[in-house]
N, C-alpha and C positions, 0 to 999 in steps of 0.2 A: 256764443258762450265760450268761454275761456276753458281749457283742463281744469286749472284749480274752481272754476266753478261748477264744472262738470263731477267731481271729485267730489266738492262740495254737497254736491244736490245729490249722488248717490249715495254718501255716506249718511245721510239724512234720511235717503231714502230704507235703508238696512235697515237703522236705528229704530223707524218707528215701525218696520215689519218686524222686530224681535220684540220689540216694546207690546206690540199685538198680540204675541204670544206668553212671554213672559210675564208682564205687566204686575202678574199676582203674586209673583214671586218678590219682586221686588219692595225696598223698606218704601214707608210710604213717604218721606224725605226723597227717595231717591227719584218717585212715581211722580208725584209734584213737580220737581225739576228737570226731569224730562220733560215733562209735559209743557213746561215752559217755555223750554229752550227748543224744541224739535219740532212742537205742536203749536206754540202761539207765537215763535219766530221771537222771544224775549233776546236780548242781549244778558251776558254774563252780570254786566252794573246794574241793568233793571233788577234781575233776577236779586240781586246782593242789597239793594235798598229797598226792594220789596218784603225781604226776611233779615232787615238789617243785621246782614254777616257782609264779610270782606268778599271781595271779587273772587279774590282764589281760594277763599273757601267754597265756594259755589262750582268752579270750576274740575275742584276734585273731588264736590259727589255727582259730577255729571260724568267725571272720569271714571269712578269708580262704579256706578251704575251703567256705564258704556260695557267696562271689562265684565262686569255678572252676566248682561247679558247675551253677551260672547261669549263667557264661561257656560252659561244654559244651554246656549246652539250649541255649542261644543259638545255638549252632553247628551242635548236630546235631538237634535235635529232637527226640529220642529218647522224652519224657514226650508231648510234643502227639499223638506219630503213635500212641502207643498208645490214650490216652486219645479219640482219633479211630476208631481200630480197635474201642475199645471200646463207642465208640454205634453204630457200624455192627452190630456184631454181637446190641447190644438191640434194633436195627430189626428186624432179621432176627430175629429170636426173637418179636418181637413179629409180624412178618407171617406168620412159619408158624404161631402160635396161632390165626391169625384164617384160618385156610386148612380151615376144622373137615368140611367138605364133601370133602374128599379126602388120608382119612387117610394115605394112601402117601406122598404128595406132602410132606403137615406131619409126618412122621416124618425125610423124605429131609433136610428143612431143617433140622432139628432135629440129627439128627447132624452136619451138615455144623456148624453153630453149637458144636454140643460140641467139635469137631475143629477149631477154629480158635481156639476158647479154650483148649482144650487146648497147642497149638500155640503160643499167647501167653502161657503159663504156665513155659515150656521156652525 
């Protein structure tokens, strides 16, 4: 895989983790065309004869729903604190594997990791 398509696939990848959180915030023009473009892998000229509008009008509510919800991270933080949550809970996963000496204890951890992933899943 290329950088620019490594690039690619992360930027896509953000997008639809902010899109997971934000989603509701969004106009539903804007919800639609993400959806499109991020989630069914449409092209911009699909996307423009499917709502027959121009190419570049399509392009700058993808843009401008790109920036809101960057503008909402920006504000709430809502991708950092999970993605925070979620090394926390590989620490912990990893220090009750290494707890092999007292299996009660690296079971107790273990659930409790399952149940908080659980928890972030909902």
């Amino acid at each position: 895989m290329t950088d620019q398509e490594t690039d690619a696939l992360a930027k896509t990848n953000r997008i639809n983790m902010l899109f997971d959180f934000y989603e509701l915030l969004l106009t539903e023009k804007q919800q639609t065309f993400l959806k499109y473009y991020f989630h069914d892998d449409y092209t911009l000229s699909e996307i423009a004869t499917e709502f027959d509008i121009s190419r570049q009008a399509v392009y700058e509510h993808i843009k401008r729903a790109e920036s809101a919800l960057e503008d909402y991270e920006s504000k709430l933080g809502l991708l950092v604190k999970h993605e925070a949550a979620g090394q926390w809970l590989e620490k912990l996963a990893s220090c009750a594997d290494e707890l092999a000496g007292d299996e009660t204890l690296r079971l107790q951890l273990l659930q409790i990791v399952e149940g908080l992933r659980e928890t972030e899943r909902n």
